[in-house]
C-alpha positions, 0 to 999 in steps of 0.5 A: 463330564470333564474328564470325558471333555479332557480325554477327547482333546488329549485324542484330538492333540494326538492325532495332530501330532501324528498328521504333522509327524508324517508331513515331516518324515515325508519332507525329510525322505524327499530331500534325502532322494533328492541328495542322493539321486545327485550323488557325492561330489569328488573333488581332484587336489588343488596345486599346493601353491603357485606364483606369477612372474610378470614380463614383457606382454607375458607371465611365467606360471610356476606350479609347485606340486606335493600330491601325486594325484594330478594328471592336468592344470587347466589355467584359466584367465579373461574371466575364464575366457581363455585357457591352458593346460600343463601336463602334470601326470601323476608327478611331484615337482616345479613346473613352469610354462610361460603364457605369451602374447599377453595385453599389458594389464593386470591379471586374475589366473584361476588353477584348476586340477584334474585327476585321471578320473576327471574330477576337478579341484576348486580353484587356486587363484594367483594374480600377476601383471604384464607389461609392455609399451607404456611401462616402456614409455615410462622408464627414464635414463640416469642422468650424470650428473658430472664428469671428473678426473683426479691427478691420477687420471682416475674418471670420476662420474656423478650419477644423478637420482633415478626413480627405484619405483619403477624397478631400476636395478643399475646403470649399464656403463660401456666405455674403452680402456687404456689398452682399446678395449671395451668394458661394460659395468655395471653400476647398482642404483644405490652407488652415486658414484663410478671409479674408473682408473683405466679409462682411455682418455679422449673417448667417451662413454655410454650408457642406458638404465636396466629395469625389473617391474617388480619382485616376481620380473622374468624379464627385463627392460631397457633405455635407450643407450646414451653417449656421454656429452663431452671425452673432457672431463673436469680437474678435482680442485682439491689441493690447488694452490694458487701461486700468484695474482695480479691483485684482488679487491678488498673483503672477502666477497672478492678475494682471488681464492673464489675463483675455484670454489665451485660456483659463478655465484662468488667472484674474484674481483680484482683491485679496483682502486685508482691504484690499482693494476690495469689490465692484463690480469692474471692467476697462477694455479700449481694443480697438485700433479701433473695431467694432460689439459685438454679443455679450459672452462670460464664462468662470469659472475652471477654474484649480487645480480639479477636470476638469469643474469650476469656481472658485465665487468668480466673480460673481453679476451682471455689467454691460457698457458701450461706449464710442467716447472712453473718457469717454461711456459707453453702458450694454448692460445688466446680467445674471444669471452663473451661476458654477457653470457650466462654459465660456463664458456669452454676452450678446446686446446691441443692436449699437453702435459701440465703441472701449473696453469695461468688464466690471463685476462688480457682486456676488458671493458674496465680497467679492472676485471670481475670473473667466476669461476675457472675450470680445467678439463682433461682427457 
């Protein structure tokens, strides 16, 4: 009786599994026809690589192509809103194509390749970036920093630091030579100097700052051109001598010597004991060569006073006068100083050949006199 029981549900599990085997093959058959109705998808070759170069509201696409079998590239950007073909035909190369009036902004292009039997690729994607106005609006001018010249009439300019974020590459310096010629240099970011020896004297200069965004930069954007402040520039003091003084103070916070230091923070203090000399004062310079004088710099005080304010015991009126042998001397004239001025004071002269240089300061509000720093500029 049991075995009879066990043999009727052996029979019974095997008629389930059939039913269940041919649910499965019918499933499977349906998606197989399902599969095979949509057919095998083809796909053309994508572009092996490509790049962006990004510009002035363009960017420049370079394709770089090994397969022979793409006709077209179909190049898609603004979520696809917008696009262009290049024409490949079959070829193996580099091709370019420039996509223009492009808003400022960055950039997704999506490639897409067609074969000759109008197949596509899966997209290769590149980005890039466009600039324009407000990248433009950003980019600032190098500033100089000073302007100088040594004994051998060399011009020296001090450049001040620029912003190498935003792409600056150089500074475009254009200025006329000795023979009347004009000459354009270019000046690297990394260079914080700029020789010039064959710089015509009494002229200025100009110059404007040179960007590339990026890397990948096909074009490249400018600033306005400036022109220098001044055609006089500052005398090194290096190898100054000073000949002689009509006297100075005691300690070194007041010696003759801070005159040329390079800064209105020292002061040259003369002698202000009861003994002491009244005005006019004076100091004689040997200027280590002979130059053409073409301006006269005066600095008043700024030691031990307030910020912003000066040393009023500086003079009232001052006198220049060159020499080439220290004996003959060539009077440049005398002039108002206005000791309650802050920072430096200039006096044009008549350019003249000089060797020696005399500061006079002919009268003040003190029998003594407190001054700065002096300076010489030539052309």
């Amino acid at each position: 009786m049991k075995l009879k029981y066990l043999i009727s549900c052996i029979h019974i599990i095997g008629i389930v599994i059939l039913i269940l085997w041919g649910y499965s093959c019918s499933d499977m058959n349906e998606l197989a026809d399902r599969f095979l109705d949509k057919g095998e998808t083809i796909y053309a070759a994508k572009v092996d690589s490509a790049s962006a170069g990004t510009g002035n509201n363009r960017i420049l696409i370079e394709l770089y192509i090994k397969t022979p079998r793409i006709e077209t590239v179909r190049i898609y950007w603004n979520d696809n809103k917008d696009s262009m073909d290049i024409r490949i035909n079959g070829q193996t190369d580099i091709f370019k194509t420039t996509i223009e009036g492009l808003t400022e902004k960055s950039y997704i292009f999506n490639l897409v390749s067609f074969d000759k039997h109008g197949n596509r690729s899966l997209p290769y994607e590149v980005t890039g970036t466009v600039y324009g106005e407000n990248y433009q609006s950003t980019l600032l001018n190098r500033g100089v920093y000073s302007m100088q010249s040594d004994i051998y009439r060399n011009k020296i300019i001090t450049w001040g630091n620029v912003d190498v974020t935003l792409g600056a590459k150089y500074t475009e310096i254009q200025y006329t030579n000795q023979t009347g010629k004009n000459v354009t240099l270019e000046v690297p970011v990394e260079d914080s100097k700029t020789v010039i020896p064959d710089y015509k004297g009494g002229t200025k200069f100009k110059y404007r700052t040179v960007y590339v965004p990026d890397q990948m930069g096909v074009d490249t954007f400018y600033t306005d051109y400036k022109e220098s402040v001044s055609s006089h520039f500052s005398l090194l003091k290096e190898g100054w001598k000073i000949v002689n003084f009509s006297s100075q103070h005691a300690g070194s916070d007041n010696v003759v010597t801070n005159i040329i230091d390079g800064t209105d923070a020292t002061r040259w203090h003369c002698n202000a004991t009861p003994e002491g000399p009244n005005y006019p004062h004076h100091v004689t310079f040997d200027l280590n060569g002979e130059v053409t004088v073409s301006q006269f710099g005066v600095w008043a005080t700024t030691f031990e006073q307030a910020t912003g304010s000066v040393d009023l015991r500086g003079p009232d009126k001052i006198q220049f006068l060159v020499s080439l042998d220290g004996n003959e001397w060539t009077d440049l004239g005398s002039f108002d100083f206005d000791r309650f001025r802050l920072g430096e004071q200039l006096y044009p002269v008549i350019p003249t050949q000089a060797k020696y240089y005399k500061f006079v300061g002919i009268r003040g509000p003190e029998k003594y006199m407190v001054l700065g720093e002096l300076d010489v500029y030539c052309q």
